[in-house]
C-alpha positions as a printed NumPy array, in Angstrom:
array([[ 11.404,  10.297,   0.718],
       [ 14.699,  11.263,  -0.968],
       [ 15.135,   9.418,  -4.143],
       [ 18.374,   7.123,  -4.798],
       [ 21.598,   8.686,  -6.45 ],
       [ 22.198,   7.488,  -9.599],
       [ 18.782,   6.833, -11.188],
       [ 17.869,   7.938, -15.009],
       [ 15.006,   9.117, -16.158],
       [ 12.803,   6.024, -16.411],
       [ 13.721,   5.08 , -12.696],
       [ 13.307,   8.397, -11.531],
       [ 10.082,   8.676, -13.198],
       [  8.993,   5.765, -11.532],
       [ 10.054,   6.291,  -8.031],
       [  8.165,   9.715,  -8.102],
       [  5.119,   8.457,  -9.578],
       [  5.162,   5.431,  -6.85 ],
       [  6.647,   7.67 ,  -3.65 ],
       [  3.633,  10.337,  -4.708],
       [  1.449,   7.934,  -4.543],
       [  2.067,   5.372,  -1.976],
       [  3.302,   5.894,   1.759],
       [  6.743,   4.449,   1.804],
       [  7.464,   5.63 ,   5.037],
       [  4.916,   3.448,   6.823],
       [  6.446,   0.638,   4.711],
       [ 10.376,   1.055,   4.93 ],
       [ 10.441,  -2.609,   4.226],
       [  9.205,  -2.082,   0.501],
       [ 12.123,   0.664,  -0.433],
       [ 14.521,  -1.677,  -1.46 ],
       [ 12.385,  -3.463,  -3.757],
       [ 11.303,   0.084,  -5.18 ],
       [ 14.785,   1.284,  -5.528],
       [ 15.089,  -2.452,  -7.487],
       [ 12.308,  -1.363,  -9.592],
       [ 13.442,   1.661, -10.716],
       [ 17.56 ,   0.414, -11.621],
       [ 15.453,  -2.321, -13.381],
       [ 13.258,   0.577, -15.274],
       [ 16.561,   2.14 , -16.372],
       [ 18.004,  -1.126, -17.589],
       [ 14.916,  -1.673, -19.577],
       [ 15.13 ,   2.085, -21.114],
       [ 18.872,   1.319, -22.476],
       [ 18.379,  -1.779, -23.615],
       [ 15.46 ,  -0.315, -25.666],
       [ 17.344,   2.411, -26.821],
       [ 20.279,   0.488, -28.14 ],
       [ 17.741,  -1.957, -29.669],
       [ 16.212,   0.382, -31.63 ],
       [ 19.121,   0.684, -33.819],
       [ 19.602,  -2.929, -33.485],
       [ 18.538,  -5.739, -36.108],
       [ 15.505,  -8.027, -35.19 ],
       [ 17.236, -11.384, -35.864],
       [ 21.456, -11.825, -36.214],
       [ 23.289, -15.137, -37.133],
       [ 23.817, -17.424, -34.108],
       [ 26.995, -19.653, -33.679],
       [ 25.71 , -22.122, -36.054],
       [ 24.934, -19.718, -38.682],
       [ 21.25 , -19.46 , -38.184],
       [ 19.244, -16.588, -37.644],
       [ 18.213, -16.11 , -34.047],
       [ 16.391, -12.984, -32.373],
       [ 18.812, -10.191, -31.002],
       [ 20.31 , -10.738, -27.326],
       [ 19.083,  -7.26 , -26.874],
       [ 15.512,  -8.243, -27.461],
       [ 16.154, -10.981, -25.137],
       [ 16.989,  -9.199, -22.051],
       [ 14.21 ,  -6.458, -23.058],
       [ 11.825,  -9.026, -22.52 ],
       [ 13.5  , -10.557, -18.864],
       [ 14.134,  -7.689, -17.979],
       [ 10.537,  -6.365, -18.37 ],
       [  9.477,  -9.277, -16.488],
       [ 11.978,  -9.013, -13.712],
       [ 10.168,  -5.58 , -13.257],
       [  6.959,  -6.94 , -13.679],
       [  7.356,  -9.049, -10.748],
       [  9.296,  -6.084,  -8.182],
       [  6.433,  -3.722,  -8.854],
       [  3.994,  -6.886,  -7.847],
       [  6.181,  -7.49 ,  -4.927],
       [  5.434,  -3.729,  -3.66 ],
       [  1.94 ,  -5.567,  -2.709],
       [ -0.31 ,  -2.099,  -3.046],
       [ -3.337,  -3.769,  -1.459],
       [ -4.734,  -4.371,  -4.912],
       [ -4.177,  -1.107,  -5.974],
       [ -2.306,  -1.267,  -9.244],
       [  0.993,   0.157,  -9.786],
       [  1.176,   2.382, -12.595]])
């Protein structure tokens, strides 16, 4: 199965890992929600990288301390593709 244009490395890991292990082709239905999974796995890997250089906490509107937006979307974002891969439905085999 040829893998989307445009993925980075964390999405491109993941669709080989998944497409080596799972037959996608008898499941055509489940590609978009891959190809979700993997844009999603890239978002995660910048937001983590520009994190990294990134304060914990920064001063919200009202002066107070509040945690980065960065660290904010790391963590939706981590669930958003928590619940794609769980989507995939393996049959109880577990993704990754």
């Amino acid at each position: 199965m040829r893998k989307p244009r445009g993925l980075e490395t964390a999405g491109s890991n993941l669709w080989t890992r998944i497409t080596a292990e799972f037959d996608m082709d008898s499941e055509p239905h489940k590609v978009a929600i891959l190809e979700s999974a993997c844009r999603t796995a890239d978002d995660v890997a910048r937001f983590e990288k520009a994190a990294a250089d990134a304060p914990l906490c920064v001063k919200g509107s009202a002066n107070q301390l509040v945690i980065h937006p960065l660290r904010s979307e790391i963590r939706f974002s981590r669930g958003l593709l928590s619940q794609l891969l769980a989507r995939l439905n393996f049959e109880g085999q577990e993704v990754l």
